[in-house]
py3Dmol code that shows the C-alpha trace and the ligand (Angstrom):
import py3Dmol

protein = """\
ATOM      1  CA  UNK A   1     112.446  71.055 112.701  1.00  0.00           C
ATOM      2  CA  UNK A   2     112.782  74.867 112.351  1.00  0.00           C
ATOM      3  CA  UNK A   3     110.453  76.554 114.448  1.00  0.00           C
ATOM      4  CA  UNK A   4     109.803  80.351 113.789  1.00  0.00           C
ATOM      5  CA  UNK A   5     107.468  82.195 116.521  1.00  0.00           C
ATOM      6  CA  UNK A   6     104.755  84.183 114.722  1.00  0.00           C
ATOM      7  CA  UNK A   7     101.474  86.916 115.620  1.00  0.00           C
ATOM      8  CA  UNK A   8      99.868  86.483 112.694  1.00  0.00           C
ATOM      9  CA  UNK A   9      99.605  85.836 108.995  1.00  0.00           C
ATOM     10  CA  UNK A  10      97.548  86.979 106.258  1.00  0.00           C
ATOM     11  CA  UNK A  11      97.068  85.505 103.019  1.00  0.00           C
ATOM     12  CA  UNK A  12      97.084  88.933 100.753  1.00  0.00           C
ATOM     13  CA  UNK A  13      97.213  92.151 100.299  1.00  0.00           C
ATOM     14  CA  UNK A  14      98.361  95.051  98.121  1.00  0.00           C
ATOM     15  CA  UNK A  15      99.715  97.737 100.526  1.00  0.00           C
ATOM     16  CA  UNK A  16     102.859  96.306 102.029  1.00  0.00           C
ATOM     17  CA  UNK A  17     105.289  95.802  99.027  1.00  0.00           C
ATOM     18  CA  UNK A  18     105.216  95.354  95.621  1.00  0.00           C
ATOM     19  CA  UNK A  19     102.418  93.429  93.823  1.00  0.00           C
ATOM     20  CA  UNK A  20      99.997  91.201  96.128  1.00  0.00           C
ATOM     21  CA  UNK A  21     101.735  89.365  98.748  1.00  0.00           C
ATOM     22  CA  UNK A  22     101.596  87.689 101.945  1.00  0.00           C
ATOM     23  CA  UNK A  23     102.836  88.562 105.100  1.00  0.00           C
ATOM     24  CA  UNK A  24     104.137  87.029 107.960  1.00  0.00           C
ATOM     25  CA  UNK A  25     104.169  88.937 111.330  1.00  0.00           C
ATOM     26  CA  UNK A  26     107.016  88.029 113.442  1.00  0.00           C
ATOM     27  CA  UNK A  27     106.492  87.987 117.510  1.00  0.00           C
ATOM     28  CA  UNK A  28     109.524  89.840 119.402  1.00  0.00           C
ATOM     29  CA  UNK A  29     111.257  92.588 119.204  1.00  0.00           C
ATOM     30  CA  UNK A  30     114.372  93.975 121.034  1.00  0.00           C
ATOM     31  CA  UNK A  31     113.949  97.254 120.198  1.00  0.00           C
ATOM     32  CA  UNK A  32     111.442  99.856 121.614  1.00  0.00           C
ATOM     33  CA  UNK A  33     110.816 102.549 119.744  1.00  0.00           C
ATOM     34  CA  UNK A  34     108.213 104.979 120.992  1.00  0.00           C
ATOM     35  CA  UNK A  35     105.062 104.572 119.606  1.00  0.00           C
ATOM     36  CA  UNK A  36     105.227 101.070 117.919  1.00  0.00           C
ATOM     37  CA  UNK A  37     102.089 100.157 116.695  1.00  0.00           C
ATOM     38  CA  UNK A  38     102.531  96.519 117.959  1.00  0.00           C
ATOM     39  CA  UNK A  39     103.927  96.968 121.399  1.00  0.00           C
ATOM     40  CA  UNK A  40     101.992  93.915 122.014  1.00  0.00           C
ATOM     41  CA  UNK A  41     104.189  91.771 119.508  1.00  0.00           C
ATOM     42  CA  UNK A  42     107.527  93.077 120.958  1.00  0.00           C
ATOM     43  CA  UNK A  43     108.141  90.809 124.138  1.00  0.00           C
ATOM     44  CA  UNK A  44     109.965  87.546 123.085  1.00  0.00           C
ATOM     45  CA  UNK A  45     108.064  85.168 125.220  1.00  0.00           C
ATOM     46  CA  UNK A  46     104.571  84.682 123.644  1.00  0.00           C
ATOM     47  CA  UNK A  47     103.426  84.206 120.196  1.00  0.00           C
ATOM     48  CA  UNK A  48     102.387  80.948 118.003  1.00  0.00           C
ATOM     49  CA  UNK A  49     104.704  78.639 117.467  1.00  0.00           C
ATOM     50  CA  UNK A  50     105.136  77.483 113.625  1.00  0.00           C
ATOM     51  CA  UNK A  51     107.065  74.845 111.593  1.00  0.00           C
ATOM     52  CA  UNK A  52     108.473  76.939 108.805  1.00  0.00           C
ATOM     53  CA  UNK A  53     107.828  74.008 106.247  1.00  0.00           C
ATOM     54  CA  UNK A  54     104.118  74.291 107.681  1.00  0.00           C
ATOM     55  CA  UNK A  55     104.244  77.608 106.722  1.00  0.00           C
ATOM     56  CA  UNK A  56     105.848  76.990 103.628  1.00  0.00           C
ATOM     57  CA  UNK A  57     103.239  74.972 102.165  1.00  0.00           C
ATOM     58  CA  UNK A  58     100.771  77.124 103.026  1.00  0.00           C
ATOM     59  CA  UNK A  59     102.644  80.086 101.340  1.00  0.00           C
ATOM     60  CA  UNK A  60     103.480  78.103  98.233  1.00  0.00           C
ATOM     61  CA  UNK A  61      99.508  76.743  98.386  1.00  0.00           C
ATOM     62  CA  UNK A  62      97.940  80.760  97.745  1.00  0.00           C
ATOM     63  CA  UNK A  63      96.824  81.780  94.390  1.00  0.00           C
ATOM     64  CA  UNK A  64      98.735  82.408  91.827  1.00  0.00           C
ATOM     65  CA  UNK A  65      97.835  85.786  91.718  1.00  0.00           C
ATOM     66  CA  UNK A  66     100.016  86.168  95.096  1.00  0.00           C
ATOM     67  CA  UNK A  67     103.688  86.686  93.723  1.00  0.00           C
ATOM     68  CA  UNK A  68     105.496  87.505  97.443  1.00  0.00           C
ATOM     69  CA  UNK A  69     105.597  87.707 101.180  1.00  0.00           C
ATOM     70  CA  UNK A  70     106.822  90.391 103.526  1.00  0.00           C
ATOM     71  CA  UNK A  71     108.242  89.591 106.636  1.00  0.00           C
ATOM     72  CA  UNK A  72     107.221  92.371 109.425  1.00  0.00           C
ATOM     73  CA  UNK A  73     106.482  92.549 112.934  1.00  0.00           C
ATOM     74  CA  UNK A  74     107.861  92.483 115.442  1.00  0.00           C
ATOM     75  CA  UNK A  75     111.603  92.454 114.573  1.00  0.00           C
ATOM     76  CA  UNK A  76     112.309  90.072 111.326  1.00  0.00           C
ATOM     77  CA  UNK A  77     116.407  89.804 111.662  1.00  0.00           C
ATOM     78  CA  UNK A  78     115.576  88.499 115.246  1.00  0.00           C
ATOM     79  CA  UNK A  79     114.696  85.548 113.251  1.00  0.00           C
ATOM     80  CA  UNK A  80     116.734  86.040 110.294  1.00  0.00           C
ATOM     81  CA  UNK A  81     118.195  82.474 110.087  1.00  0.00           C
ATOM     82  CA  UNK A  82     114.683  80.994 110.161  1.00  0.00           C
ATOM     83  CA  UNK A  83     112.996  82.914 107.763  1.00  0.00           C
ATOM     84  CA  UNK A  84     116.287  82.663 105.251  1.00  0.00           C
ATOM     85  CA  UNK A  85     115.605  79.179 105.866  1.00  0.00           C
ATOM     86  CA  UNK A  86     111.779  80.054 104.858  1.00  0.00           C
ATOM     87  CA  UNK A  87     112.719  81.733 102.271  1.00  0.00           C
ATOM     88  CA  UNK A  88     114.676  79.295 100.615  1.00  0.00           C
ATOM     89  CA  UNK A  89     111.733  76.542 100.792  1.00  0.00           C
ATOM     90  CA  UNK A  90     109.161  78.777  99.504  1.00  0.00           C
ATOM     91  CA  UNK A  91     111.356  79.379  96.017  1.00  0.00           C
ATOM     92  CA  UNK A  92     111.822  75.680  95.872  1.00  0.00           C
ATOM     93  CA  UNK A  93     108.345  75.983  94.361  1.00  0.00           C
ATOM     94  CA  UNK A  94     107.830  79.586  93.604  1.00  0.00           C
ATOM     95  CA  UNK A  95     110.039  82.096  92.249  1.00  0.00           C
ATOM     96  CA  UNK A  96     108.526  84.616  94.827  1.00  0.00           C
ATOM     97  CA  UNK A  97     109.458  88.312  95.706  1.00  0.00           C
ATOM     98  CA  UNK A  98     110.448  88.774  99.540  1.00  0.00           C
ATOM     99  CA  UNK A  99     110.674  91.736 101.443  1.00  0.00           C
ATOM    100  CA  UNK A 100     111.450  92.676 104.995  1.00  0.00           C
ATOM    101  CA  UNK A 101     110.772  95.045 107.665  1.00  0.00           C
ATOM    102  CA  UNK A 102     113.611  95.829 110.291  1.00  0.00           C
ATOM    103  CA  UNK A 103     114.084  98.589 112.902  1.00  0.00           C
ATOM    104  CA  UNK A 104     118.163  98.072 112.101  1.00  0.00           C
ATOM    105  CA  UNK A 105     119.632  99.934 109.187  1.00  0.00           C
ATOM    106  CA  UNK A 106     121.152  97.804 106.300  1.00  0.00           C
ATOM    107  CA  UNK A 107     124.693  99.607 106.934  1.00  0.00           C
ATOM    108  CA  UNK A 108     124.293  98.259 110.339  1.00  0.00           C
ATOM    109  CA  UNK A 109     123.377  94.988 109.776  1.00  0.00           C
ATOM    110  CA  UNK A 110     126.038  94.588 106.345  1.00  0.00           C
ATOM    111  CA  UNK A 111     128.491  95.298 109.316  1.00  0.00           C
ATOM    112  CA  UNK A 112     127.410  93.945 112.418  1.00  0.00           C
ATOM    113  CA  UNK A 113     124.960  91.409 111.431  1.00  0.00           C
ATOM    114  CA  UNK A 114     125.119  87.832 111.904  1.00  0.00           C
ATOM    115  CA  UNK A 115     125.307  85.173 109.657  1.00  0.00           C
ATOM    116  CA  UNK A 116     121.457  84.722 109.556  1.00  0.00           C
ATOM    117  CA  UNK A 117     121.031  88.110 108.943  1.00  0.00           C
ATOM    118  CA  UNK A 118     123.444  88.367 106.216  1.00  0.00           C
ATOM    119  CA  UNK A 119     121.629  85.043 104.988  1.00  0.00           C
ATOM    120  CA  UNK A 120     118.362  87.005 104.981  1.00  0.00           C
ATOM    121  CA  UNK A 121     119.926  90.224 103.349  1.00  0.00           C
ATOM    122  CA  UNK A 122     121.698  87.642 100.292  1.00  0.00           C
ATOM    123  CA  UNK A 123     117.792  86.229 100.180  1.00  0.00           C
ATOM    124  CA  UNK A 124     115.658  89.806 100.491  1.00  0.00           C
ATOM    125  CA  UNK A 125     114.528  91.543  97.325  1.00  0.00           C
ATOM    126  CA  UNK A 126     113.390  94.357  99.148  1.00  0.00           C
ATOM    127  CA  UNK A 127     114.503  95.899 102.336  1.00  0.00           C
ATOM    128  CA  UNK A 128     112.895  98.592 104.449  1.00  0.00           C
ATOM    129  CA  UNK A 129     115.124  99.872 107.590  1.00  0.00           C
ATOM    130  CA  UNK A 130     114.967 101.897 110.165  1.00  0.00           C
ATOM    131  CA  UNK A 131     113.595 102.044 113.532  1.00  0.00           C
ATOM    132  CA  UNK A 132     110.195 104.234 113.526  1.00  0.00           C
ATOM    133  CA  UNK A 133     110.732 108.045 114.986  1.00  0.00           C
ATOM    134  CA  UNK A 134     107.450 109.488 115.820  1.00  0.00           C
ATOM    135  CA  UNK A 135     108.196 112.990 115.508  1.00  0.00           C
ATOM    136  CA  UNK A 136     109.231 112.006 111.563  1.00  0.00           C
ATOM    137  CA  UNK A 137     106.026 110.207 110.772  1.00  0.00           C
ATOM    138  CA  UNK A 138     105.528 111.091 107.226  1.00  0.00           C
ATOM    139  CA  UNK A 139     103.084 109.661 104.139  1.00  0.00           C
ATOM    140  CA  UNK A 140     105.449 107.464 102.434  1.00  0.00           C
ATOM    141  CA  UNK A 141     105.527 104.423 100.676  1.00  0.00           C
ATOM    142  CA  UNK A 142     105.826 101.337 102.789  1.00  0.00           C
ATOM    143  CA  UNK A 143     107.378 103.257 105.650  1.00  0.00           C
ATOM    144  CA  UNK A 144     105.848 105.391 108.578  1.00  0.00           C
ATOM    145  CA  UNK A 145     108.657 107.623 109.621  1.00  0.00           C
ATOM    146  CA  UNK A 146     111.025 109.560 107.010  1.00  0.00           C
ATOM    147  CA  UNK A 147     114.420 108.346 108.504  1.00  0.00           C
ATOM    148  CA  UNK A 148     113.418 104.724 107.466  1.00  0.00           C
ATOM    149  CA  UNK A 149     114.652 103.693 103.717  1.00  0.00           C
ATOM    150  CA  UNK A 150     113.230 101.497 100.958  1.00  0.00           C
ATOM    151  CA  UNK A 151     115.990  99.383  99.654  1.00  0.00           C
ATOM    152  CA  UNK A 152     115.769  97.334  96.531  1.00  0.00           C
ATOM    153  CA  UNK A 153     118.571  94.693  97.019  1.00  0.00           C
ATOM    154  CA  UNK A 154     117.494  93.132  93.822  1.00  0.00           C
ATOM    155  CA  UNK A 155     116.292  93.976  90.250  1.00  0.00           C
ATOM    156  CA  UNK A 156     113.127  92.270  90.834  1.00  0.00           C
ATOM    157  CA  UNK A 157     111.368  95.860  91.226  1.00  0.00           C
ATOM    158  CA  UNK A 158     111.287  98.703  90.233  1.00  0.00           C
ATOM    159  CA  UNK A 159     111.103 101.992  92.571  1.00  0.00           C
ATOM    160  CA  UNK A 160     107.872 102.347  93.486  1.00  0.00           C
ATOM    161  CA  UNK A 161     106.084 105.552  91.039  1.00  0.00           C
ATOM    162  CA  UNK A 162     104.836 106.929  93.819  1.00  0.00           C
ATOM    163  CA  UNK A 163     106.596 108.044  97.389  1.00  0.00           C
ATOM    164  CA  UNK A 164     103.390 108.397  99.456  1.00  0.00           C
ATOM    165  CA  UNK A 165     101.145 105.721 101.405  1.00  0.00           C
ATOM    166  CA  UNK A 166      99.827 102.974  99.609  1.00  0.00           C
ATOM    167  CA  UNK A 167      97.166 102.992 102.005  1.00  0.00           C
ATOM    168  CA  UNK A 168      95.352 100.908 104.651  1.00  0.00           C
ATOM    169  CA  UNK A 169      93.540  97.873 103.763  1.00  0.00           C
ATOM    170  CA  UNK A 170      90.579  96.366 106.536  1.00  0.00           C
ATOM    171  CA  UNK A 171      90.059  92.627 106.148  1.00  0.00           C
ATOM    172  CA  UNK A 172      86.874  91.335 107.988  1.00  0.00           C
ATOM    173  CA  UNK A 173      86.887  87.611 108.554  1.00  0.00           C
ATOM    174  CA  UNK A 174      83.453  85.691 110.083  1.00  0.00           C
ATOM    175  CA  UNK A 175      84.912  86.798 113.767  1.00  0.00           C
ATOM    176  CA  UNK A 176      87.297  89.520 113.437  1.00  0.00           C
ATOM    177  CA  UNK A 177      88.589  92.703 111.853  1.00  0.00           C
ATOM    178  CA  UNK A 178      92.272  92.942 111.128  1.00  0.00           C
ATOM    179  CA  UNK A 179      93.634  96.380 109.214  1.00  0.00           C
ATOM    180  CA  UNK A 180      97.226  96.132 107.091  1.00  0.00           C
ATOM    181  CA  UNK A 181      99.421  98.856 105.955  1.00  0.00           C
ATOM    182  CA  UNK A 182     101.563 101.865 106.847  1.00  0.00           C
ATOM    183  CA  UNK A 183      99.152 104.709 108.361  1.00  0.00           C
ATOM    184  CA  UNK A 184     100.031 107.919 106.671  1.00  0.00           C
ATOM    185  CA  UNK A 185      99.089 110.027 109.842  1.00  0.00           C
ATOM    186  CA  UNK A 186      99.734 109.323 113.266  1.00  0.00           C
ATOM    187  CA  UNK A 187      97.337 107.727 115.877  1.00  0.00           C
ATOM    188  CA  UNK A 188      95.586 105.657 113.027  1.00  0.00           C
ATOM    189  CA  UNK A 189      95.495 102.351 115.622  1.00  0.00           C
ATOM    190  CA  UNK A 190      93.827 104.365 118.232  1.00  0.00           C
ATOM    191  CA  UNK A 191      90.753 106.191 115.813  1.00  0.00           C
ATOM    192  CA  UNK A 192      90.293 102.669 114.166  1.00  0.00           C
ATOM    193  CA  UNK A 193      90.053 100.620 117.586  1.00  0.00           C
ATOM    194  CA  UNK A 194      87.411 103.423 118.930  1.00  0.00           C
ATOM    195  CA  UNK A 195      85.697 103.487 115.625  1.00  0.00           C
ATOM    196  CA  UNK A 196      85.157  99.622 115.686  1.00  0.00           C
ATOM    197  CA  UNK A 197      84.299  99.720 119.369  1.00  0.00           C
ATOM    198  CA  UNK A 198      81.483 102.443 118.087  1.00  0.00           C
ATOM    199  CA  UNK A 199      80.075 100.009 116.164  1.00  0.00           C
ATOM    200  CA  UNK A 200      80.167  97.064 118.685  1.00  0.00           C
ATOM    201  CA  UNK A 201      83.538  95.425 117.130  1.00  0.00           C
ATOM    202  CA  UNK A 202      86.744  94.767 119.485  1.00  0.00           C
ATOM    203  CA  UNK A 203      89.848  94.300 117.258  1.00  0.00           C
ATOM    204  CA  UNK A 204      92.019  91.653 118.276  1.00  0.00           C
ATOM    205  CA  UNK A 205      94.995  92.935 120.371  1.00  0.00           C
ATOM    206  CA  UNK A 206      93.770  96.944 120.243  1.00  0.00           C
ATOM    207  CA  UNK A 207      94.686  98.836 123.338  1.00  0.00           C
ATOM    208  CA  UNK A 208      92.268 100.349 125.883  1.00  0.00           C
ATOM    209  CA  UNK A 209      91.259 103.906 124.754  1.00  0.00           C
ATOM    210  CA  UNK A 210      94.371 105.725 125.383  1.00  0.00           C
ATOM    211  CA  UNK A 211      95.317 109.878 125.205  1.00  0.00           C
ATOM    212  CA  UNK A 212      98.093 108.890 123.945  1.00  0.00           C
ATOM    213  CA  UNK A 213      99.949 110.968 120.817  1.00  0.00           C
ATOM    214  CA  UNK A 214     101.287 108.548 118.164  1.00  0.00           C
ATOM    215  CA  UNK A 215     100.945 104.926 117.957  1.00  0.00           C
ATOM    216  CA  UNK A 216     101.438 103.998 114.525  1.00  0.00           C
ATOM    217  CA  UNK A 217     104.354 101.762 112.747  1.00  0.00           C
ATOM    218  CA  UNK A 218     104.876  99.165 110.733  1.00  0.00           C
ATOM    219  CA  UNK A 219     108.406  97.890 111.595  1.00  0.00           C
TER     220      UNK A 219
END
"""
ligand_1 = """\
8
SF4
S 108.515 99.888 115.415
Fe 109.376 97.954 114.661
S 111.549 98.010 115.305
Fe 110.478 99.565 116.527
S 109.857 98.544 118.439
Fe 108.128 98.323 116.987
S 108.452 96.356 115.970
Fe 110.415 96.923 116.946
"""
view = py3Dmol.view(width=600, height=400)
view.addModel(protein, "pdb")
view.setStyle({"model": 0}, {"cartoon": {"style": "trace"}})
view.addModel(ligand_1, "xyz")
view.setStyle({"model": 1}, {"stick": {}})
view.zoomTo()
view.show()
């Protein structure tokens, strides 16, 4: 049984990748680049524990209306072999887009990577790379920092018409708040955690009020 170790899941939404997708939040990380939004997803002990043909069916269960799933995090080529493996079961049923964060570039990983990560790459319609450099944050599509690139591996998409955030979705369950999507400015965490603690709402996982500059990335 393939295990992969996950944060968090959630069943839609419109502002990581093309179309409406799912997305699967990876737990660990082994790279630390300053101001990660998740610094609490980075260790590799931790996290929930998964079957990946668990997650499969419930991927291949969603509306129809769902057409992909990005895999972010955390650090997806960390478990490239696993969610290759993923990937592969989910378009057993569904002929789904997939797209994938990671703070390596693709030269690197065409070069260095292993055989699971080349696996992934062979699998990925999209690609975004990159670690996240604070003092680059920029409003862009997908992507907080303007080093990082949008790669379309396939011909499944086209380039996005627009180069500039496509914004930040909040989904409010029965007992929590979760936000998805690339902040276009800096520090975005920080002024929604305070914002919700304003109003009597702790977000799962948000840091104690901090002075800190920049905490923002989706990687
Ligand atoms: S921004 Fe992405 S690549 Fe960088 S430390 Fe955070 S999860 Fe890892």
């Amino acid at each position: 049984m393939t295990i992969l170790t996950i944060s968090r899941v959630a069943a839609r939404t419109s502002v990581l990748g093309p179309g409406v997708r799912a997305v699967i939040w990876v737990h660990g990380c082994p790279l630390r680049c300053a101001g990660c939004i998740a610094p609490e997803d980075l260790p590799f002990d931790g996290g929930d524990r998964r079957a990946i043909d668990e997650l499969a069916a419930w991927l291949t269960g969603l509306p129809a209306d769902v057409t992909g799933v990005t895999f972010s995090g955390g650090e997806p080529m960390a478990q490239a072999a696993e969610l290759a493996e993923l990937t592969a079961l989910i378009r057993r049923e569904r002929d789904w887009s997939v797209m994938s964060y990671t703070g390596f570039t693709l030269g690197h990983l065409r070069r260095h990577g292993t055989p699971g990560q080349h696996a992934l790459l062979a699998a990925l319609d999209v690609l975004v790379d990159g670690p996240y450099l604070a003092a680059r944050h920029a409003d862009l599509r997908w992507r907080a920092s303007d080093n990082q690139r949008v790669h379309l591996l396939t011909d499944r998409h086209p380039a996005p018409a627009r180069d500039t955030s496509a914004g930040i979705e909040v989904h409010a369950g029965t007992s929590d708040v979760m936000w998805i999507g690339v902040p276009p400015v800096p520090g975005f965490r920080d002024h929604f955690a305070q914002a919700m603690r304003d109003r009597g709402v702790l977000l799962d996982g948000a840091p104690e009020p901090t002075n800190a500059e920049e905490t923002d990335d989706v990687g």
